[in-house]
C-alpha positions as CSV (number, residue, x, y, z in Angstrom):
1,X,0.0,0.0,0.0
2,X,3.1,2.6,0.6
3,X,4.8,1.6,-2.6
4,X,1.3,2.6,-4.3
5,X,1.3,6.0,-3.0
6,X,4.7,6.7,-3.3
7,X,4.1,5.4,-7.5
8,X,0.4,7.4,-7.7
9,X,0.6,10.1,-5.0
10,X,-2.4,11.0,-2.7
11,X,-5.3,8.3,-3.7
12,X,-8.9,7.8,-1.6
13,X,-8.9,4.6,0.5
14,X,-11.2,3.2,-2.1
15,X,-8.7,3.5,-5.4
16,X,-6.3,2.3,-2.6
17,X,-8.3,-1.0,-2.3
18,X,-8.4,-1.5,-5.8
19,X,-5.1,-0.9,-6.8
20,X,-4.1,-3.2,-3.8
21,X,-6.5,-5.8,-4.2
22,X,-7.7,-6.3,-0.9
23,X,-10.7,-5.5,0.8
24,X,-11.6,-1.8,2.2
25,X,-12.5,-2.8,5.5
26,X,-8.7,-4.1,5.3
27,X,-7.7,-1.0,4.2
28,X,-9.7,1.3,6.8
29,X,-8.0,-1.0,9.2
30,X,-4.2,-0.5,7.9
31,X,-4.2,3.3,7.0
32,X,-5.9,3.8,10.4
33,X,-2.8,2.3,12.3
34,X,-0.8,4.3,9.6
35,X,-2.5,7.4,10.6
36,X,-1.7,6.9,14.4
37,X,2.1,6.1,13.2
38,X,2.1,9.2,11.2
39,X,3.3,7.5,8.3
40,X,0.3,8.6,6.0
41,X,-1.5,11.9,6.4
42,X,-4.7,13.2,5.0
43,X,-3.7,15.7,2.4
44,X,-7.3,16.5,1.0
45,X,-10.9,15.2,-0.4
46,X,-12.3,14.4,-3.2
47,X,-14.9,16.8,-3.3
48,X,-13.7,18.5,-6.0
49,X,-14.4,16.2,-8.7
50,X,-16.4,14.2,-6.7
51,X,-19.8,13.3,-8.7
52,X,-22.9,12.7,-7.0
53,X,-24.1,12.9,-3.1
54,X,-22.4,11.4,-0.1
55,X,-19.9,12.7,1.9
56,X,-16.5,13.3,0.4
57,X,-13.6,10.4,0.8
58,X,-10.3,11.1,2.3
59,X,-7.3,11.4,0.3
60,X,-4.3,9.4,2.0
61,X,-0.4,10.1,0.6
62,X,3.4,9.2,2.4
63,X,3.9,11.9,4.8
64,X,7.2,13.2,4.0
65,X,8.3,14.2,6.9
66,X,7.9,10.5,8.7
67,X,11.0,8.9,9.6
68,X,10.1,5.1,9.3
69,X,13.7,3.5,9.9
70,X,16.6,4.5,11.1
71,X,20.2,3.1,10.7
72,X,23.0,4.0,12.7
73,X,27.0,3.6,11.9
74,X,29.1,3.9,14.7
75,X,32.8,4.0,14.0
76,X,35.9,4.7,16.4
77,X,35.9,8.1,15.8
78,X,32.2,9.0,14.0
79,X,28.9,7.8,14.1
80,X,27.1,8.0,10.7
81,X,22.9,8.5,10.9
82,X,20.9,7.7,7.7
83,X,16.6,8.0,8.1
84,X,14.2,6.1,5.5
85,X,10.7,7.4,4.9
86,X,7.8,4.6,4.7
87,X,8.8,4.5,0.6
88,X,12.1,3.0,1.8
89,X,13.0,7.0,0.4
90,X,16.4,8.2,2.4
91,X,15.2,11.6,4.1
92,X,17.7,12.5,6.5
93,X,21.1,11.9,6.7
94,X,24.9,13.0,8.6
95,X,27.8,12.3,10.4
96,X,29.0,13.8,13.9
97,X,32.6,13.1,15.3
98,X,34.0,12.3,18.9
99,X,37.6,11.2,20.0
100,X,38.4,7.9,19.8
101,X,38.9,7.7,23.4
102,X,35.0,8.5,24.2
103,X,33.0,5.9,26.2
104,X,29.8,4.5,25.3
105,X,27.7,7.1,27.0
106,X,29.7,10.1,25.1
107,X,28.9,8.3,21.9
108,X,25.6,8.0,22.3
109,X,25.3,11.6,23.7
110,X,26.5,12.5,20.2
111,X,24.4,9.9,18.7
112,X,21.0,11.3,19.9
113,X,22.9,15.1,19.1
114,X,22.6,14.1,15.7
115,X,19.1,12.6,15.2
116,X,17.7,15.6,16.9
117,X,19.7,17.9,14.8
118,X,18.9,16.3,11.3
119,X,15.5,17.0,12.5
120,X,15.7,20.6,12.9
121,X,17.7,20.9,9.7
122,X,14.9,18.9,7.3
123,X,12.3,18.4,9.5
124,X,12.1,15.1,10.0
125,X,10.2,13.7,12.4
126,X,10.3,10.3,14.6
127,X,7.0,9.8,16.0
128,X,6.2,6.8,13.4
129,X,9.6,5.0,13.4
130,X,9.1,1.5,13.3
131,X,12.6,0.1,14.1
132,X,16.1,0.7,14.5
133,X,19.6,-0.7,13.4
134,X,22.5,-0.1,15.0
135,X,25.9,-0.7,13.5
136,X,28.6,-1.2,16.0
137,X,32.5,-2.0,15.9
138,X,33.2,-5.4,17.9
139,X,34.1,-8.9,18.0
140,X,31.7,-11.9,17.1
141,X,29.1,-11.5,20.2
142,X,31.8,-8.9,22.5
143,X,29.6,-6.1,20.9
144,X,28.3,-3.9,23.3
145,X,24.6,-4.3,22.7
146,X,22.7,-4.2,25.6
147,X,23.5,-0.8,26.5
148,X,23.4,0.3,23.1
149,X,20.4,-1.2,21.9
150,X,18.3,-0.1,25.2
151,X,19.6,3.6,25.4
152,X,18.1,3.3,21.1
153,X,15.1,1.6,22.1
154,X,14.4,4.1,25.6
155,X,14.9,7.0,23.3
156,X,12.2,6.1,20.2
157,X,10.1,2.9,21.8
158,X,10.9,1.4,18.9
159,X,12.9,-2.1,17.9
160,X,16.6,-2.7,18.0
161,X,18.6,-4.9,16.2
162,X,22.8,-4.4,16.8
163,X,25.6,-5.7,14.6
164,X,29.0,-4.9,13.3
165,X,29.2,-2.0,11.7
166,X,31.4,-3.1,8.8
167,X,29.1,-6.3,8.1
168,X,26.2,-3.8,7.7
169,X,28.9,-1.8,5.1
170,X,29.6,-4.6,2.9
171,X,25.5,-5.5,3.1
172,X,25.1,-2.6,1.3
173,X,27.6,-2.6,-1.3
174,X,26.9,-6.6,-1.8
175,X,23.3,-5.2,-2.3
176,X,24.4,-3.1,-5.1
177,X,26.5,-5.2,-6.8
178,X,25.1,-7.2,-10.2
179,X,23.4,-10.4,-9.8
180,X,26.5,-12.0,-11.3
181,X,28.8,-10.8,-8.1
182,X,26.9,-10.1,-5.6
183,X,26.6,-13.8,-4.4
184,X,30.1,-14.4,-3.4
185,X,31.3,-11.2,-2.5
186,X,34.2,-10.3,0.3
187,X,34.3,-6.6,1.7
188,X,37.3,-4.9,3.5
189,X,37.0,-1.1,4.6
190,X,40.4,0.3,5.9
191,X,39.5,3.3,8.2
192,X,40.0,3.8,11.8
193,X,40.1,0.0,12.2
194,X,40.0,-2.8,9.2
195,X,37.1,-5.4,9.4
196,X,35.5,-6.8,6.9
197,X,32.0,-8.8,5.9
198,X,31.2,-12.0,3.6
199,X,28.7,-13.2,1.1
200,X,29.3,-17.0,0.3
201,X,26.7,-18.3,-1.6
202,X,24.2,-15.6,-2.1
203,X,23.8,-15.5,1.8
204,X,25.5,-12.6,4.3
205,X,27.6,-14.5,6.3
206,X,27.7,-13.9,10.3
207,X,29.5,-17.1,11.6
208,X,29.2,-19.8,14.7
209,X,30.3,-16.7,16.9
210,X,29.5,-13.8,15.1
211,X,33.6,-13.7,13.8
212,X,33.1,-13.9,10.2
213,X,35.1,-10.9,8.2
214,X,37.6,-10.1,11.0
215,X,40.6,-9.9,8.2
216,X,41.6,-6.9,10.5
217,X,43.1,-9.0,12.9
218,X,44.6,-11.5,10.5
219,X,48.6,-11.6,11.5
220,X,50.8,-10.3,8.2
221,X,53.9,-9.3,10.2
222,X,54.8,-11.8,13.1
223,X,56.1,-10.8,16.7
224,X,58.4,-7.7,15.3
225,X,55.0,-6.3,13.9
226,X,53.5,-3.0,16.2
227,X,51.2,-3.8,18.8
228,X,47.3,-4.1,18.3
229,X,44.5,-3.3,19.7
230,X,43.6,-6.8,19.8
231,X,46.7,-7.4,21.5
232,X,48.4,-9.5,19.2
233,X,51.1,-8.0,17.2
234,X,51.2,-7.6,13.5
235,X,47.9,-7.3,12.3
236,X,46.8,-6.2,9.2
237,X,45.1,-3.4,11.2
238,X,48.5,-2.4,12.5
239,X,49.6,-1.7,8.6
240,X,46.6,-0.8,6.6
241,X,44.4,1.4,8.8
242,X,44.4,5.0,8.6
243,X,46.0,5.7,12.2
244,X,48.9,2.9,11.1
245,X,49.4,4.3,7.6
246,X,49.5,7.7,9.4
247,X,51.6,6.8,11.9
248,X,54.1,5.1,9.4
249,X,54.4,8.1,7.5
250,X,55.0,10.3,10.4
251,X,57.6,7.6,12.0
252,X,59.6,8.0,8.0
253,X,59.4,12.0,8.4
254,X,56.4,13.1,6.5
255,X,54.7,14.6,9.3
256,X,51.1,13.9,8.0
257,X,48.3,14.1,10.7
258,X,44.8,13.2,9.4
259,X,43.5,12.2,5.8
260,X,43.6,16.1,4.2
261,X,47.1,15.7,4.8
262,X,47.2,12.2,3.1
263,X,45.4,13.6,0.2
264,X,48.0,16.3,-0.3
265,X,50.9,14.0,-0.3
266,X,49.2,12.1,-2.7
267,X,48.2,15.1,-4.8
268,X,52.2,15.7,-5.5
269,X,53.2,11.9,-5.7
270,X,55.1,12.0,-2.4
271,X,57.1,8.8,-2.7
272,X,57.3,8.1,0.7
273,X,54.0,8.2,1.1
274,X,53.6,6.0,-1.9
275,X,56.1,3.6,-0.4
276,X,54.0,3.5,2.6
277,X,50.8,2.9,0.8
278,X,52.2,0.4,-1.2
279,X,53.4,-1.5,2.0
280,X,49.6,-1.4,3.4
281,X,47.9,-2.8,0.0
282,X,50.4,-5.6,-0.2
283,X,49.9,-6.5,3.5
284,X,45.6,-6.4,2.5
285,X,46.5,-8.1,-0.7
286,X,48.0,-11.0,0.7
287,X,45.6,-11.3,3.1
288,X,42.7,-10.9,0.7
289,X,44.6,-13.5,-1.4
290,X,44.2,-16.3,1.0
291,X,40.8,-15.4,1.6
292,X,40.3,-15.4,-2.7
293,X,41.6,-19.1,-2.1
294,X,39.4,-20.2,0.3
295,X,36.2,-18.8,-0.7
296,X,37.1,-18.3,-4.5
297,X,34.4,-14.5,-4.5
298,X,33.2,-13.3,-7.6
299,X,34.2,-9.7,-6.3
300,X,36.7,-8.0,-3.6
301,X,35.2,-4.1,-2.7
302,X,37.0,-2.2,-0.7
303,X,36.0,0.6,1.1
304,X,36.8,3.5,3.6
305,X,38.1,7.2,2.7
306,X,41.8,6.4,2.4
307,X,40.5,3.8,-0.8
308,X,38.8,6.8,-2.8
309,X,42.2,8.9,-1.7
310,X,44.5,7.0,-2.6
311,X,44.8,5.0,-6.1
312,X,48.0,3.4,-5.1
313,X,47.1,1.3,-2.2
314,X,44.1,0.2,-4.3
315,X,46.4,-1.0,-7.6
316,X,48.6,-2.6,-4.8
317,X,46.0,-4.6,-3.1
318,X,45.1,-5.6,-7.0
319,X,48.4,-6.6,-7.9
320,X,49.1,-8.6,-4.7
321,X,45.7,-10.5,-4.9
322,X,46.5,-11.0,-9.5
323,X,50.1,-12.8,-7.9
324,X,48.5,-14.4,-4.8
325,X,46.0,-16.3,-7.9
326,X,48.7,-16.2,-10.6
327,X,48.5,-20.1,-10.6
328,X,44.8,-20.3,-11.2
329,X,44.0,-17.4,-13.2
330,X,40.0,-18.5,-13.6
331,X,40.1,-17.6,-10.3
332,X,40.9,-14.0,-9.7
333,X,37.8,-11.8,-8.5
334,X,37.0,-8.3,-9.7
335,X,38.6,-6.2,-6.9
336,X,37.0,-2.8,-6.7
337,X,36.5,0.7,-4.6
338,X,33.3,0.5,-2.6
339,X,30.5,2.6,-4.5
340,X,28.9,3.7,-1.7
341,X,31.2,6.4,1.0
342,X,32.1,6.0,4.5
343,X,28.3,6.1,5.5
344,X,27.1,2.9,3.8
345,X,27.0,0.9,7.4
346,X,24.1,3.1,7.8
347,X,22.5,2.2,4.7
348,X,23.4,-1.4,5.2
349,X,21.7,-1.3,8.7
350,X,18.8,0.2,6.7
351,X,18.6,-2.5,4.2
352,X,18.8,-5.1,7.1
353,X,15.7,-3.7,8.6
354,X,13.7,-3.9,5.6
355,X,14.8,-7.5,5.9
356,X,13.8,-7.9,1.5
357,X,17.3,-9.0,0.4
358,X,17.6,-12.5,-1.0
359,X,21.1,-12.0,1.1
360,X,19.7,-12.0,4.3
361,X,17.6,-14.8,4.1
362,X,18.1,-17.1,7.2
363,X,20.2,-14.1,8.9
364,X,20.2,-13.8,12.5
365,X,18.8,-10.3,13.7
366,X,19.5,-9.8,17.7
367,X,16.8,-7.8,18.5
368,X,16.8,-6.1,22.6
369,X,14.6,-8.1,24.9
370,X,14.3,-5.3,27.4
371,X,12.5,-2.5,25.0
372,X,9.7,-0.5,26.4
373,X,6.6,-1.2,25.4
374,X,6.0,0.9,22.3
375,X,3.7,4.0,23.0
376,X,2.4,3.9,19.5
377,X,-0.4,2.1,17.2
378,X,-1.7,-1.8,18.6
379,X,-0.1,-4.3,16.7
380,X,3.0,-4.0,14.0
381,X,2.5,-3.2,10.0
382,X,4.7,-5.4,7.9
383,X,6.2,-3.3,5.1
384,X,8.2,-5.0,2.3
385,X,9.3,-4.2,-0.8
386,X,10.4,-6.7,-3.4
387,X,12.1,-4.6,-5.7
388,X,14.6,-2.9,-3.1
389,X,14.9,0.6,-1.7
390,X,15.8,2.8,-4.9
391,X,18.5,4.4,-3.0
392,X,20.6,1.1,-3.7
393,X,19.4,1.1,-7.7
């Protein structure tokens, strides 16, 4: 019924009904609940060109201003925000920064900062949301969800569901990938930390433990590697994320300090930089290699800002993988720069909500047990749409 007003625009309950196919007492019962959530208003009758006595129907369309879902990005540094209408339409969208060193409670401080400023800046508003993803960094099950997912469901009285935030980045781009690659697909993004996410057999892969994608911590450099957060030494982490590559670059007397910096140095081919980038894609590259052996993906994507930055960690990570699979050439995957920016564990968490993907099928959602009661409406609407949101055509 949504997808038909977003299509035709405001339409009375009856053209609703038939356009639908079901029954209008169904459909008095549906946009009634709508009403409540605010995710249909009454924009006018049809009085106008109405023909013959009885009183005038109701004209129903989307309210634009309803945020339906919400997915949420948090990273070590930023939390990304992304708000989908009842057409599966992104309405509101940004990013807000804290130090990496902030606790839980400062990030979610910042968190709810946002939401309530993206309102004021489009007008959103959250009085119909329906549910809520929330894309975390973490370990298998070690993610913090509890807290997370209760201060989330406290604040809107909505549902929860909490996962990494880099499986919900590779959802997306897995989700906008062709038929022909989407099915086996391996994701890396390289940014404050490296993880990853999988796609083996047409499926999003979470693992026994929740593990599945952690090339970040994959060891590349033994014992004389530098020390990670993980505390292992050596990890791909320790040479590919943007602190390490920064911190490489800094140690070899380029005194870079954030990604501007990296840009310029690649803007005038610095070749220590180079070197240093180069050193970073080979360590992904052989990494990614092994992983190209295992699972034998139809496509590598790899994301985060220093990919779209820096060309030369991208051809390296190519190469590396085009050497690793040199002796079975069938084999090699199409390795490519993520489509979507830093932000698509948002739209990933989105896309998870909506729950419509072939590649979710069978996927675990952990949704929070401790929720309020929600304040709105009686009993939940389903919404699906088969075709996809048309943010990810």
């Amino acid at each position: 019924m949504l997808r038909v007003l977003q299509q035709s625009g405001a339409l009375s309950r009856g053209e609703i009904a038939d356009r639908v196919g079901l029954s209008r007492t169904t459909i008095s019962e549906i946009t009634s609940e709508l009403l409540v959530r605010g995710a249909i208003t009454v924009v006018d009758t049809d009085s106008h060109g109405r023909v013959g006595s009885g009183r005038p129907a109701e004209r129903l369309a989307l309210d634009p201003g309803s945020g339906q879902f919400m997915g949420v990005d948090f990273g070590h540094r930023r939390v990304h925000i992304a708000v989908a209408d009842a057409a599966h339409e992104i309405i509101a969208a940004g990013t807000a920064r804290y130090p990496e060193s902030a606790r839980w409670p400062e990030r979610l401080q910042a968190a709810f900062a946002l939401v309530e400023q993206l309102s004021a800046d489009t007008g959103v508003h959250y009085g119909a949301l329906q549910a809520v993803a929330v894309g975390v960094p973490g370990w298998g099950n070690r993610l913090p969800a509890d807290g997370v997912a209760d201060a989330f469901a406290h604040r809107f009285a909505a549902p929860v569901t909490v996962d990494n935030h880099v499986r919900y980045a590779g959802l997306a781009e897995a989700a906008r990938s062709s038929a022909d690659t989407a099915g086996n697909l391996v994701y890396l993004r390289l940014s404050d930390g490296v993880g990853g996410g999988l796609v083996v057999g047409g499926r999003l892969v979470r693992g026994a433990g929740g593990h599945a994608g952690e090339f970040g911590h994959v060891t590349v450099v033994g014992e004389q590697g530098e020390l990670c957060r993980c505390g292992k030494r050596g990890c791909v982490e320790t040479i590919a994320s943007v602190p390490a590559v920064l911190a490489r670059c800094r140690a070899l007397g380029i005194p870079l300090e954030n990604l501007d910096d990296l840009r310029a140095a690649v803007d005038i081919a610095q070749p220590t930089v180079d070197r240093v980038l180069r050193e970073a894609g080979t360590a992904v590259g052989r990494v990614l290699g092994a992983v190209a052996m295992a699972l034998n993906p139809s496509e590598i994507v790899l994301g985060g800002e220093i990919v779209q930055l820096a060309p030369a960690l991208l051809q390296q990570v190519r190469s590396t993988i085009t050497y690793e699979l040199s002796w079975l050439p069938d084999a090699a995957p199409l390795v490519r720069a993520a489509s979507l920016p830093d932000s698509g564990g948002a739209l990933g968490a989105i896309t998870a909500l909506f729950h419509d993907s072939p590649l979710l099928a069978s996927y675990p959602a952990t949704v929070t047990p401790s929720r309020p009661t929600p304040i709105r409406g009686s009993r939940p609407v389903r919404l699906t749409n088969p075709a996809g949101p048309s943010w990810l055509s």
